[in-house]
C-alpha positions in Angstrom: 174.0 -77.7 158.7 176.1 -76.0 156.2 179.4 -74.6 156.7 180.7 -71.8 154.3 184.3 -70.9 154.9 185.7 -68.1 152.2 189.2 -66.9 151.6 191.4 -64.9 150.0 193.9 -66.6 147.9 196.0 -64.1 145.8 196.6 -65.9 142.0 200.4 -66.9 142.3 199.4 -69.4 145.0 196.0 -70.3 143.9 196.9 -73.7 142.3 199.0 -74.8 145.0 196.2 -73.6 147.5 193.0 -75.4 145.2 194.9 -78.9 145.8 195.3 -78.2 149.4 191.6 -77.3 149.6 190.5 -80.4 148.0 193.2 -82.6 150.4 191.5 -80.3 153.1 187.9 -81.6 152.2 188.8 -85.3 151.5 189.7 -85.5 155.1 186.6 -83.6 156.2 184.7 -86.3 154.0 185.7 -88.8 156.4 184.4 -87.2 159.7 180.7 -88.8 160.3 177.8 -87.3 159.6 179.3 -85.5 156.3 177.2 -85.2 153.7 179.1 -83.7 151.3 181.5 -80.8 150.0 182.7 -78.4 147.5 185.7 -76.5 146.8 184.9 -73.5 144.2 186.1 -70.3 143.1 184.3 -67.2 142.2 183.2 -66.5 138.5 183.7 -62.3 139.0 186.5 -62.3 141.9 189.0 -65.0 141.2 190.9 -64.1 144.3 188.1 -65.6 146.5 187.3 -69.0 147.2 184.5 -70.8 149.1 185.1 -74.7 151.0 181.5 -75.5 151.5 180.3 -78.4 153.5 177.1 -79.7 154.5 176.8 -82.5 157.9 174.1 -84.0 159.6 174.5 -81.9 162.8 177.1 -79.1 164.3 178.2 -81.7 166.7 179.7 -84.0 163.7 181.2 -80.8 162.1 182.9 -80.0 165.8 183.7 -82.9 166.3 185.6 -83.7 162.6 187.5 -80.7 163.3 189.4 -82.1 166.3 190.7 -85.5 163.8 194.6 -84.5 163.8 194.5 -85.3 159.8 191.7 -82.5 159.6 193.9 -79.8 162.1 196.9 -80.7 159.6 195.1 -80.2 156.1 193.3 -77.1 157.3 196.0 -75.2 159.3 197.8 -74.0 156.2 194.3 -72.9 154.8 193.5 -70.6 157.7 196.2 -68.0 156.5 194.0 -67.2 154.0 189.9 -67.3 155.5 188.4 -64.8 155.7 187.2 -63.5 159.4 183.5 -64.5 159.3 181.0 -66.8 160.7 180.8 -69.5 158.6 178.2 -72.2 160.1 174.7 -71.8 159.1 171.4 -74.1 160.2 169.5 -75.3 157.4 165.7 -73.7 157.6 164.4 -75.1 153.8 165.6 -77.1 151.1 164.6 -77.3 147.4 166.3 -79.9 145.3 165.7 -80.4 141.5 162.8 -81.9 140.5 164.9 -83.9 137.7 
């Protein structure tokens, strides 16, 4: 599964914020059945920014959530999401054929 979590992040914080993001995701790396993560901001809006992970299942993403190190990286970063679904089931894959 993928999970897609956007936010708006005005430019006077956004370098504290990008550091917090990444912090945010290192601790997600260590919940199992991550597979892997990206924090990135947007080429034409710089004010929004995507923390994108993938797992093996919903039930490891629910269940990294509930780690206290997770709830205290990404409480700060919910002041900024966006309200939207964010969790998505994978129905294909392509990868590079390189």
């Amino acid at each position: 599964m993928v999970v897609v979590t956007r936010f708006r992040v005005s430019d006077d914080v956004a370098d504290g914020f990008a550091r917090d993001a990444v912090e945010a995701l290192e601790e997600l790396s260590a919940g199992t059945g991550f597979v892997r993560g990206h924090v990135g901001r947007n080429v034409d809006d710089p004010e929004l920014w995507a923390l994108v992970t993938e797992w093996d299942g919903v039930g490891s993403y629910r269940r990294a959530l509930g780690a206290f190190d997770v709830k205290l990286t990404l409480t700060p970063l919910a002041a900024y999401a966006l309200d939207e679904p964010g969790a998505y089931e994978v129905v294909g894959t392509v990868s590079s054929p390189s």
